[in-house]
N, C-alpha and C positions, 0 to 999 in steps of 0.2 A: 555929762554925768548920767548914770545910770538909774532905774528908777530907785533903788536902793541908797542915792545917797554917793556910790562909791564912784569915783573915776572909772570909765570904759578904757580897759588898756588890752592889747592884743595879746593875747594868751601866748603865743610863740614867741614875740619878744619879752616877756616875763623870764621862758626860761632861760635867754640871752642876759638876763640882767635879774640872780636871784633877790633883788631886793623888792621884789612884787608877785611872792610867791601866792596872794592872794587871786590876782587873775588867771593865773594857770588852775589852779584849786573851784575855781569860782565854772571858768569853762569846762572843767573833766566835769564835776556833779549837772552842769546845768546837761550838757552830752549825753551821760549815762541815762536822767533822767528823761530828755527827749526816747532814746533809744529802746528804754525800758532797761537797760541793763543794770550788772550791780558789778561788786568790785570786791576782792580781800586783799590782806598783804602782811606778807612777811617779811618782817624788817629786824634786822642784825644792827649795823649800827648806827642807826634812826630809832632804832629804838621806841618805836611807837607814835614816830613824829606824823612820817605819813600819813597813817591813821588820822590820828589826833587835827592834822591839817583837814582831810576832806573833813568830820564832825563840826570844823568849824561854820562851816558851809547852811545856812538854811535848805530844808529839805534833804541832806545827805543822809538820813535814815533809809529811805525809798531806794539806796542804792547802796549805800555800802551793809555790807556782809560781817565784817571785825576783822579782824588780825590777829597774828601771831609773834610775837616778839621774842625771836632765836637768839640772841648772845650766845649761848651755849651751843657748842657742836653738838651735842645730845638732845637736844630741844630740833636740830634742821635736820639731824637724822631720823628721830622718833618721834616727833608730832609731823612734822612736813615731807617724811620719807624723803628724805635725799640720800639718795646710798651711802655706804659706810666707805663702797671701793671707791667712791669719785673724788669723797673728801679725802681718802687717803693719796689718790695720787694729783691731785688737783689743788687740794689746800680748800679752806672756806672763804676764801678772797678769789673766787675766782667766775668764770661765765660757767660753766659745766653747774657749778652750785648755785648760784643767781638764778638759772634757769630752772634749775629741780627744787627749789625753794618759791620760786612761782607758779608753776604746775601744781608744787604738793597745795600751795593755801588754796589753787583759784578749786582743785578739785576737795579738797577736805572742806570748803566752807561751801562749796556749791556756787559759787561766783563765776560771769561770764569771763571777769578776767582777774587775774593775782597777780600784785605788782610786791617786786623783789629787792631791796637793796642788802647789798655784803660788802664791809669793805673797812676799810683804816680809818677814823677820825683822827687822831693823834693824843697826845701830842708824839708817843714815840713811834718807829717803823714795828711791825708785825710781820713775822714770817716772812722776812727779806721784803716785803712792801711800805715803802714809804705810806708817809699822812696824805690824803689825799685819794691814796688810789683808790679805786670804788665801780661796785658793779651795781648797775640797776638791770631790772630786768620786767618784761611783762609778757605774761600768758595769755593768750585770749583765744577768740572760734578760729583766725588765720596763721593759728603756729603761737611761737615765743620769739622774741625781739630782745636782744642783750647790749649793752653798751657800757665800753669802761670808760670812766670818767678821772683826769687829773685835775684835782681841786686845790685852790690855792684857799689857805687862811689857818685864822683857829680852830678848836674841837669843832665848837660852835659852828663857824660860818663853813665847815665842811659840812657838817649834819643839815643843814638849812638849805647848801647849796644841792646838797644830796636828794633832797624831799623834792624840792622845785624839778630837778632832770628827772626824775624815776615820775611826776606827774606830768613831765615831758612828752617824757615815750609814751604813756599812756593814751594820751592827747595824740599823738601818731598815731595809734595804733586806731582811735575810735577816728582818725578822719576820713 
């Protein structure tokens, strides 16, 4: 046990198995804050989860930055500046926008890094993209890192397994 009470669980098997999204959430903030760093994130369809996950976190103030919550193609083009031409020939399901949706929060909030999800929840397909498919993505000082992900489950347990890999790559990216 941890001093906190909670099970010590390995942050990289967490995101092997989303049902412990708390130790991946628990290692990104304790990381940033060894680092000094902070974090923002724009989230499509998470919707705020992300977010919402690091805040759960004691001391996540000292590092997270806020968010932006893009649903609207008009919200990742005109708050997050994701170009108009990428979404047109790229779709907003895709790495080209994961990516320019993490650049625009990590530099519009001033964050060492802006972590990104875009993607399908379900229950139906979207723009020829099955439930499930889904980009996360993260900005940091050594570039952006994108990764599409096939999720099996409900709205729900896409949204949740969404949160856990996009604080995944994160967790890569600060090791």
């Amino acid at each position: 046990m941890s001093g906190d009470g909670s099970a010590v669980v390995d942050a990289h098997e967490a995101v092997a198995d989303p049902s412990r999204p708390d130790a991946v959430t628990r290692t990104v903030i304790n990381r940033l804050i060894a680092r000094g760093g902070t974090v923002a994130t724009a989230e499509s369809l998470t919707a705020g989860l992300v977010s919402a996950s690091l805040a759960e976190v004691p001391g996540a103030s000292a590092v997270l930055r806020g968010g932006v919550v893009s649903y609207a193609t008009e919200v990742k083009t005109g708050v997050l500046g994701v170009p108009e031409d990428v979404v047109a020939e790229h779709g907003v399901v895709s790495e080209p926008v994961a990516t320019a949706m993490a650049t625009g929060v990590q530099e519009r909030l001033g964050a060492d890094f802006g972590v990104a999800t875009t993607g399908v929840a379900g229950p139906a397909p979207v723009d020829d993209h099955p439930p499930g498919h889904v980009w996360v993505a993260v900005a940091g000082p050594d570039g952006v890192a994108a990764r599409l992900l096939q999720l099996d489950g409900d709205r729900n347990e896409v949204r949740d397994a969404t949160v856990v890999h996009a604080l995944g790559l994160l967790l890569e990216q600060l090791d």
